[in-house]
C-alpha positions in Angstrom: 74.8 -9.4 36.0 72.6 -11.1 33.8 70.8 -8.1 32.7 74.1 -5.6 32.0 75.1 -8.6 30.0 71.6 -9.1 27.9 71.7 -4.8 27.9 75.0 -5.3 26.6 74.5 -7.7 23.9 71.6 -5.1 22.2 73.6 -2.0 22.3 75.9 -4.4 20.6 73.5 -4.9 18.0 72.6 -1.5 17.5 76.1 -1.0 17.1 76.4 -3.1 14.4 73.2 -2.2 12.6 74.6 1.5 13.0 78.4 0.3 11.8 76.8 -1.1 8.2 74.6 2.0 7.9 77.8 4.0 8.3 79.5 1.7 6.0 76.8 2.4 3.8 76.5 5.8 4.1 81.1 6.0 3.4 80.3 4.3 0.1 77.5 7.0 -0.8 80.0 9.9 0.1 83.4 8.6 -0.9 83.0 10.8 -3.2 83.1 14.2 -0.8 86.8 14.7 0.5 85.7 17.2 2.0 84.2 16.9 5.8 82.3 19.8 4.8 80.5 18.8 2.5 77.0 17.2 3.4 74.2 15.4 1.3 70.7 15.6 2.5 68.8 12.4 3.2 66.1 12.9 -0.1 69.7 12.8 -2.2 70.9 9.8 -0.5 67.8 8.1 -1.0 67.8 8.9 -4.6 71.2 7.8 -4.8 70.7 4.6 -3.1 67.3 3.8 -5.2 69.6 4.1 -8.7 72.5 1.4 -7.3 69.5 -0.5 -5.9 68.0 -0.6 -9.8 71.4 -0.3 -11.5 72.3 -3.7 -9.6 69.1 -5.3 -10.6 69.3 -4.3 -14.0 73.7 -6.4 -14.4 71.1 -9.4 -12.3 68.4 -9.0 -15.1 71.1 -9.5 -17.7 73.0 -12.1 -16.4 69.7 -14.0 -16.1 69.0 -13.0 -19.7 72.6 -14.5 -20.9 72.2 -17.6 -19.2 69.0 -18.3 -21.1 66.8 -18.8 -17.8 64.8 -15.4 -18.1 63.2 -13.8 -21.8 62.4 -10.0 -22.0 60.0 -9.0 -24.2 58.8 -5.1 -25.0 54.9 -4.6 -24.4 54.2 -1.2 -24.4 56.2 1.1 -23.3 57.0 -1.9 -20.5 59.4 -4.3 -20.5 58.0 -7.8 -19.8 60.1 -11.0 -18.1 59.2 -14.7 -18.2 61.1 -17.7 -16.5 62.4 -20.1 -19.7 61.9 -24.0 -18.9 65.5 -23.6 -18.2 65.0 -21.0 -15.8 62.0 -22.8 -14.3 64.4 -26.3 -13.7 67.2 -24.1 -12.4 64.7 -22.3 -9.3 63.1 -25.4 -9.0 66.8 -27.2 -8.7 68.2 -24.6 -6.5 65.2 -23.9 -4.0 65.4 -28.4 -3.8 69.2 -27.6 -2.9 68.6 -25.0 -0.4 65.4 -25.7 1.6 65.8 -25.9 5.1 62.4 -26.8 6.3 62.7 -30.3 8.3 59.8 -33.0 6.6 56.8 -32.8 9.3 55.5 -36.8 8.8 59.4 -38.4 9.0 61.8 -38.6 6.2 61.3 -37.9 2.2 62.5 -40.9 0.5 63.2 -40.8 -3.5 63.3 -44.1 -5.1 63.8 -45.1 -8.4 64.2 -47.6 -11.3 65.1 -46.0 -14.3 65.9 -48.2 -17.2 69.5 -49.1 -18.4 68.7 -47.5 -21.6 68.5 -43.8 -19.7 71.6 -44.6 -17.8 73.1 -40.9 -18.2 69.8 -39.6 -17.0 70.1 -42.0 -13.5 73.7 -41.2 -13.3 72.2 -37.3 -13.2 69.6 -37.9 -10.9 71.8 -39.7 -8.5 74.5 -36.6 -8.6 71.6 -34.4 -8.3 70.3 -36.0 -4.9 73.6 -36.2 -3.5 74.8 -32.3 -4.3 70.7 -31.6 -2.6 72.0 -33.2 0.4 70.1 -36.5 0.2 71.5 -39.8 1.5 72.0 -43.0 0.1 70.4 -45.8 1.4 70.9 -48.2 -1.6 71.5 -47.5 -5.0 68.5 -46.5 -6.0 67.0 -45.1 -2.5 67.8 -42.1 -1.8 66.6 -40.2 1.7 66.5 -36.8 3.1 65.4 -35.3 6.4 63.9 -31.9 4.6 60.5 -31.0 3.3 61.4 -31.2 -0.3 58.4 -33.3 -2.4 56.5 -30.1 -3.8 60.0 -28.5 -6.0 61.2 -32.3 -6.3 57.5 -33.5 -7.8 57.5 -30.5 -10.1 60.6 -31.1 -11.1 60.3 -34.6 -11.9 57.3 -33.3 -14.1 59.4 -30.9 -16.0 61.9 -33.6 -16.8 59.1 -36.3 -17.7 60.9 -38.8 -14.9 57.9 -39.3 -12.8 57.1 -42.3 -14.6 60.1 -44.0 -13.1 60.6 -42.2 -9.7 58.7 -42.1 -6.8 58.7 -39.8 -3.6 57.5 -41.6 -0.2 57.1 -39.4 3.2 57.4 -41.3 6.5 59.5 -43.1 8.9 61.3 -45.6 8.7 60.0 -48.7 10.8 62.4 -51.3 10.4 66.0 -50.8 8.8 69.3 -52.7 8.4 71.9 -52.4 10.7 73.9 -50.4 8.2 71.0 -48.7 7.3 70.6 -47.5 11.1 74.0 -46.3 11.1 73.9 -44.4 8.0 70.4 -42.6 9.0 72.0 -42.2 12.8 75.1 -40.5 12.2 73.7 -38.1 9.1 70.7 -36.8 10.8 71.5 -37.5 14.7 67.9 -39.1 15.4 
């Protein structure tokens, strides 16, 4: 039973594999009303190549509007560069989105910036919290995901890493609240 069931499940993914190539294939002829007309697989290739470029191209130039990308003409090539605002945004997004877990404990991020930088604390602090870290107090923040090379350059870019620090390891000895907090966010 077990093996009709595990045979099952792969032709089921072949299925499904097949079902978006045909998907694929219905947007490449939608424009054939025709049954009889066919399109050899050197066309469709083609074809697919040209949207494949076409839709890098509209990415290119949304990157270019958005300031985080410059193009510049060498040659007959042309040339792209990440702009410090493009470098922040990667650097912010791949901090956002990392899913490794930290290998020696926890990555803690604490802080003392002075109240004459308030704005760029209150940043910080909204920045951790939309990357998924926790708070621990207000200026200890924690996370569970291997995050200290992006969040290290980053604090470079952003000439922070006077004031911040980034700690990897476990946590010993904790409040009681503490304990609850770090218990019912990352189930340990």
């Amino acid at each position: 039973m077990a093996k009709k069931a595990q045979k099952s499940s792969r032709l089921n993914a072949r299925l499904s594999v097949a079902r978006g190539m045909l998907q694929e294939f219905a947007e490449f002829f939608s424009w054939a009303t025709s049954g009889k007309q066919y399109l050899n697989i050197e066309q469709y290739q083609e074809l697919r190549q040209r949207e494949i470029t076409k839709e890098e191209r509209a990415r290119l130039r949304y990157l270019k509007q958005q300031k985080l990308i410059e193009m510049r003409k060498i040659g007959k090539r042309l040339c792209y560069r990440l702009t410090e605002k493009g470098w922040t945004q990667a650097l912010r997004d791949k901090i956002k989105t990392s899913k490794a877990q930290c290998s020696d404990g926890k990555c803690f991020v604490i802080f003392d910036i002075p109240e004459k930088e308030r704005a760029m604390r209150n940043m910080l602090r909204q920045f951790l919290k939309e990357s998924g870290f926790i708070r621990l107090q207000h200026s200890v923040w924690v996370t569970d995901r291997d995050v200290v090379e992006p969040l290290r350059q980053l604090l470079q870019r952003k000439k922070l890493e006077r004031w911040i620090r980034i700690v990897v390891g476990k946590i010993v000895a904790a409040s009681p609240l503490d304990r609850l907090v770090i218990r019912q966010n990352y189930k340990t």
